[in-house]
N, C-alpha and C positions, 0 to 999 in steps of 0.2 A: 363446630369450627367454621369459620365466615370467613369470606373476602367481598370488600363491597367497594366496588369501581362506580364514582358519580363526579359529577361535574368538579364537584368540590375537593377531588382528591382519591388516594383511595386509603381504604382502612380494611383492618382483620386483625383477627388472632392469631399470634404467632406460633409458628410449630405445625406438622402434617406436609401436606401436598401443593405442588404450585398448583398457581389458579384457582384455589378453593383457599384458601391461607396466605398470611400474609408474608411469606417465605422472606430467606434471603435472596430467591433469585427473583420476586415478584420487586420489591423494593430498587433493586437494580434496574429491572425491566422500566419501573415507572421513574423511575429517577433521569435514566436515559431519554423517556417522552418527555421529560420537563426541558432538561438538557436542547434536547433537538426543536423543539418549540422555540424557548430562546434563539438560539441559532438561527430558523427560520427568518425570525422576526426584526433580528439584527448581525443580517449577513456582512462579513468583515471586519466584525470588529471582534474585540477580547472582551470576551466578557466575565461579570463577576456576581458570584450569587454566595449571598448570607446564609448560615446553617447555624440553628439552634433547638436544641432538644429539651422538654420533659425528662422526670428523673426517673421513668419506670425504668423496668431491668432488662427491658431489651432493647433501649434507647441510643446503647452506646453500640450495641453492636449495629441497629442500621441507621447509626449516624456514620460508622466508618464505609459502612456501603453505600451509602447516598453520594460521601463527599469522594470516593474514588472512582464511581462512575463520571461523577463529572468533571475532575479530573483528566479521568481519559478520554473525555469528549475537546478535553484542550479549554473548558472552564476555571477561572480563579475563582476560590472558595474563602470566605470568610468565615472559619470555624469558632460560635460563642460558646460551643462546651452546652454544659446546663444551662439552659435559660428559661424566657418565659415567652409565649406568644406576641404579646404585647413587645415585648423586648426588640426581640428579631423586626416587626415590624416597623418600629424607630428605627432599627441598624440600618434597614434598605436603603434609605433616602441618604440615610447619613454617611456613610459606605458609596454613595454614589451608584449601587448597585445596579443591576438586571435584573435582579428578583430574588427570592429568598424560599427557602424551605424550614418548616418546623415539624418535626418532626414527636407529634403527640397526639392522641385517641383521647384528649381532652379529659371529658367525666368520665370515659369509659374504665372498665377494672382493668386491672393488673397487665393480665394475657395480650390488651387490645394493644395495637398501635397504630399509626397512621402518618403520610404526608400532607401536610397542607402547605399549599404552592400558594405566593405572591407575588405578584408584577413589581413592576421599577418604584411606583409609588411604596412599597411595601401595604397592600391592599389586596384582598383576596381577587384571585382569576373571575371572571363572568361563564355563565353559562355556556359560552362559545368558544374560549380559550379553551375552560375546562375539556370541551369536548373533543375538542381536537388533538389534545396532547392521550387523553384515550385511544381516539383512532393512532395515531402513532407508536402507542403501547401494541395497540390489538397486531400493527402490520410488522413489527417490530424493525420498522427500518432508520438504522439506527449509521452514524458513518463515524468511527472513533477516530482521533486526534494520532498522527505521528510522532516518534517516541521526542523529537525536537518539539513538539508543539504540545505535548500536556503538558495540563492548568497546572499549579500551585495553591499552595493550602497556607494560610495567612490564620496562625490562631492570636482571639483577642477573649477575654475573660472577664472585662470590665465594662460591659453593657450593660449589666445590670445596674454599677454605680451610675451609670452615663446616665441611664432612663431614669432613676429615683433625681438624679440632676435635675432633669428635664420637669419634673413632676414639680419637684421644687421653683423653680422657675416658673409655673404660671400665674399669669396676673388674680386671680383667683386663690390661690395659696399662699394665705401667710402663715408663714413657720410659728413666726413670735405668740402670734394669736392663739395657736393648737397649744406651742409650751406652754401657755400662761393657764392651762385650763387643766393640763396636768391629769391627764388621763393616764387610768389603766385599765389595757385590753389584752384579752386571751388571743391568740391567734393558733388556726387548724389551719396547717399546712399539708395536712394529709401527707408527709414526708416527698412531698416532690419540690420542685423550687419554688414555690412558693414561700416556703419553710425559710429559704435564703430571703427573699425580696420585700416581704411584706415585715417581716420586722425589722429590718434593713429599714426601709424608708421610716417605719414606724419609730424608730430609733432618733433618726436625722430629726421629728419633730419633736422629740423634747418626749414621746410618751413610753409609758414601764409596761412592758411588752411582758407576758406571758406564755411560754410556747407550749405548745400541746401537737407532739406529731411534726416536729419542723425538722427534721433529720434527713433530708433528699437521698434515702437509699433505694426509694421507687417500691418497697414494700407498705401498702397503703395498707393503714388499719381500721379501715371501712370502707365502702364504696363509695367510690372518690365523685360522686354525683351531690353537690351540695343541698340534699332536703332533708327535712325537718328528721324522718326513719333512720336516719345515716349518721345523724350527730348531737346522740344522746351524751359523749363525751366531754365535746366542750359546754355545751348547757350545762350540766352539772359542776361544771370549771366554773365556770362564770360567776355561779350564785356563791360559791366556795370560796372564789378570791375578793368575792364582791367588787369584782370589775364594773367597768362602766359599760362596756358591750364587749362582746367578743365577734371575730371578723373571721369567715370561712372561705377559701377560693380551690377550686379544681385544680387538678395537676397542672396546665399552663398558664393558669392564672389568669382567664379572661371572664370568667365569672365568681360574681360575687356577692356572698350573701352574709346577714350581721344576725347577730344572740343579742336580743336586748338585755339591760343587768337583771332580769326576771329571769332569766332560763328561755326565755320563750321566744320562739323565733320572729322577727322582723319582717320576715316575708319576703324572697328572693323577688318578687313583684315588682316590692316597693321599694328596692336599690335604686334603679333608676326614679322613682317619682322622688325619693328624700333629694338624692342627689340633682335633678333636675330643678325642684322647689328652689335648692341653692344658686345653680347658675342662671337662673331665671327671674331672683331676686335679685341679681346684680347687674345683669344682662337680658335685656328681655329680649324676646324673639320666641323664634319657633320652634318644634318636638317632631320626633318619628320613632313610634316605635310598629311592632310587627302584628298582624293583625288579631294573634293570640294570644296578644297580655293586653294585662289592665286597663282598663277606663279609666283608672286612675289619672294615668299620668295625660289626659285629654284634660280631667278636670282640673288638673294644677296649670296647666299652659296655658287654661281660658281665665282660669283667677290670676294668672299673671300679665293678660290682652294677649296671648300669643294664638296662633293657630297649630292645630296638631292634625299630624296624619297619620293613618294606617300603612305599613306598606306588607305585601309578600312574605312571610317568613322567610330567615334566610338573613343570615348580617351582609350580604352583599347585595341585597336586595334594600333591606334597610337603610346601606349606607349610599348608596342611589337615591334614593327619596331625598335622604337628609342633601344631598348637593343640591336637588333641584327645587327643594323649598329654602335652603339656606338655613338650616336647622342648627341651633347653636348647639345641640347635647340631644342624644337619642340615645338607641339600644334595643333591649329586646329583654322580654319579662324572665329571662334566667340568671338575671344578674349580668347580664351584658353594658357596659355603660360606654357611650361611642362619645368623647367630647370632642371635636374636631379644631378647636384650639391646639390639645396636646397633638392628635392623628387618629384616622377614620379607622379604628380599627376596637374591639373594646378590651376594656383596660380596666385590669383589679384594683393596680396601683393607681391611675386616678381618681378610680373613683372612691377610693379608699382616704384620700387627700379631699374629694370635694365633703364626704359625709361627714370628715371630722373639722372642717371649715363650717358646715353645718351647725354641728353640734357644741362649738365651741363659743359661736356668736350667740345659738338659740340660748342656751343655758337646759336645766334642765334633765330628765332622764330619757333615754331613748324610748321607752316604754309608752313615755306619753307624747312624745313625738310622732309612734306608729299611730298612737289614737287621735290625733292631728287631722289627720287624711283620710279622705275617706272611705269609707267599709265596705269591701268586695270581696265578692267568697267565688271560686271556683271550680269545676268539675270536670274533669279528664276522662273522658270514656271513649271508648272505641267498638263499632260495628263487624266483625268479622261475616267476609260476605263468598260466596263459591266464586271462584274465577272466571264462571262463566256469566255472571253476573257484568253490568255495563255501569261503573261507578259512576262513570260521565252523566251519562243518561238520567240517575238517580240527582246528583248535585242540579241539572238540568233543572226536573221535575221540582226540587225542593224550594231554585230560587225561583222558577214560577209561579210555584204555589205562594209565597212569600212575599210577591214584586211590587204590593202596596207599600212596604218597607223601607223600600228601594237598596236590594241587599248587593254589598259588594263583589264581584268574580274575579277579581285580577289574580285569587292564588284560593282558589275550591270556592265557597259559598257562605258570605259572611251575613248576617241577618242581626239589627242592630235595632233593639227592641226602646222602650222608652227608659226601664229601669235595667236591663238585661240586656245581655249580648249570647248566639251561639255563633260557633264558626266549626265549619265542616270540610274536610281534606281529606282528600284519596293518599293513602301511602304510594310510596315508589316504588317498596319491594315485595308489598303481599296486601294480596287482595282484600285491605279493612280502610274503614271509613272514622277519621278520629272524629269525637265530639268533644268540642269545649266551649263550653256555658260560663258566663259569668254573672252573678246576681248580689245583690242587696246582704243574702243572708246564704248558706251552705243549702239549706233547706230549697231554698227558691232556685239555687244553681240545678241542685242534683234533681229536681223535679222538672226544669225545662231541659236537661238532657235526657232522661225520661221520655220526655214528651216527642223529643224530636226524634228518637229511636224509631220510637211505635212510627212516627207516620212513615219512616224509612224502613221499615219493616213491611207496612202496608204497601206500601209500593212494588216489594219485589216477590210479595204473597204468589 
């Protein structure tokens, strides 16, 4: 049983002891940091913060804890019921808000839950907000509203059509074009709202929607993490209904990944490169995504004249990059697709609209679409190191050894080879060093993570 308090929120598994779990009275606790944050920030006024939840099964109970702490902090609340990440963060702006909370542990299974806090923009907190509304958790000084001055609760349940609206609406998206093409897709909504949204929009464009698992009871019938070991289900859909792809997204619905009509997966990678190829053949400019996914999508922005950059891990990191290069579409290699057209935030549902605007012009099957782009294989390994070990020291050592290179440090030790890329990162919560390698071929990945072990091994001999 976990509880994990970071920048970005906090998350755990529900049930056991406060402090160590994500309780009902932890949830209060940080609900009230959020609260009194706000407050600080905008002393005087009445403020108003958006709430929307994931369909797991203990969503509804601390949604009613979230939204009555702030409440009696003297907050109005904008309650969307089920929704989707994405969702809530169009509501903020739109709502006129102070900020928003969504309340979902994303990929995580069942047990997990979590807040994730957003500002007025509806856009994730920075490392410094985050931190401070921690410290405020930690000292728990907290000042509640008198019985004249608590908030009100304002429920709206139509955000979801609002946001598939908004998706339809981009100059980017023509509806007529998808009907004319007259698709049909499987869709895994792993029973959370997703289940609602995605064939909802999928519906509005004219295509014959398949559901598998679209039932929002929050009983996920696999781990709700969208890779290939997870969704042996719909692949076998797929080749069965002879679809034209089938479309997968996590419980919030901010990542996402496609079955091409093979059974064979798409590659959560290459969500964003398909979808990027698209708005970059219409719109040229620039890319960002995070420093441990794909070359790929460097090498579609340079065959489109764009310029692409690496940024931090971290979608609040990424979407920092993307403002200050002016990035027309980014993300991050988990199926993350950030188009700032729709809002800086990533979005299943757009990018769900850009892939079949894609596929609708190219012609064509998805299959040979994936063999389009080019061939990169990757390799996920991890160092487990004694605590008394100095991980710094070691990333230190690696990018000097390496510094003909000229390897990146802005987030651990990036090393970008001619044909190959490794990139190496200290964890935050236990002492292991991730390695990810990307190469040509599986074979050449898994041999330069190999290779970079040993000499990290050698170092702490």
């Amino acid at each position: 049983m976990t509880l994990i308090k970071s920048i970005s929120g906090i998350r755990g598994t529900i049930g056991g002891s406060p402090n160590e779990n994500l309780t009902p009275l932890d949830a209060v606790k940080f609900a009230a940091a959020y609260g009194t944050f706000l407050m600080k920030a905008h002393p005087k006024k009445r403020l108003k913060v958006v709430i929307g939840r994931d369909a797991r099964i203990s969503g509804e109970m601390i949604q009613n804890l979230v939204v009555s702490t702030l409440v009696g902090l003297g907050i109005d609340v904008i309650d969307l019921g089920l929704s989707t990440t994405p969702t809530v963060e169009i509501a903020v702006p739109m709502e006129k808000a102070d900020g928003g909370i969504i309340l979902t542990a994303s990929h995580n299974p069942k047990q997990w839950n979590a807040l994730k806090l957003l500002n007025q923009k509806g856009e994730f907190l920075n490392a410094e907000e985050g931190a401070r509304i921690l410290e405020y958790a930690e000292k728990e000084d907290f000042s509640f509203a008198e019985v004249d001055e608590l908030g009100s609760i304002q429920k709206n349940d139509s955000y979801i059509d609002i946001h598939i609206d908004e998706v339809l609406a981009l100059p980017l998206v023509e509806a007529e074009t998808i009907k004319k093409a007259k698709f049909k897709v499987v869709v895994d909504g792993v029973n959370s709202s997703g289940g609602i949204a995605i064939p909802r929009l999928l519906e509005e464009l004219g295509v014959e929607v398949v559901k598998l698992y679209c039932d929002p009871t929050g009983h996920f019938p696999h781990n709700p993490e969208p890779l290939k070991e997870h969704l042996q289900d719909i692949c076998e859909l797929v080749v069965k209904e002879k679809a034209d792809f089938g479309i997968v997204v996590d419980p919030d619905v901010d990542r996402l990944a496609f079955i091409s009509e093979d059974g064979e997966m798409f590659g959560e990678e290459y969500t964003l490169v398909a979808c990027a190829d698209y708005v970059l053949g219409k719109t040229p400019g620039n890319t960002v995504s995070n420093l441990s996914s794909t070359r790929a999508l460097r090498d579609i922005t340079e065959k489109h004249k764009g310029t692409y950059t690496a940024a931090a891990v971290g979608e609040v990191n990424v979407v920092v990059a993307m403002k200050t290069t002016k990035a027309i579409i980014g993300g991050e290699g988990n199926g993350g697709i950030i188009y700032p057209e729709s809002h800086y935030g990533r979005d299943a549902l757009v990018g769900t609209a850009l892939f079949l605007m894609l596929m609708a012009e190219r012609g064509g099957k998805v299959s040979e679409l994936r063999k389009s782009y080019p061939a990169y294989f990757m390799s996920k390994k991890k160092i487990e190191l004694t605590p008394s070990i100095n991980v710094d020291k070691i990333l230190e050592t690696m990018a000097a050894k390496y510094k003909h290179e000229k390897p990146s440090t802005i987030d651990g030790v990036k090393i970008d080879f001619t044909d190959s890329w490794v990139h190496l990162r200290k964890s935050n919560t236990e002492p292991i060093i991730r390695v990810y390698t990307e190469a040509p071929n599986q074979t050449m990945a898994s041999a330069l993570a190999d290779k970079i072990i040993k000499e990290i091994k050698e170092i702490t001999a």
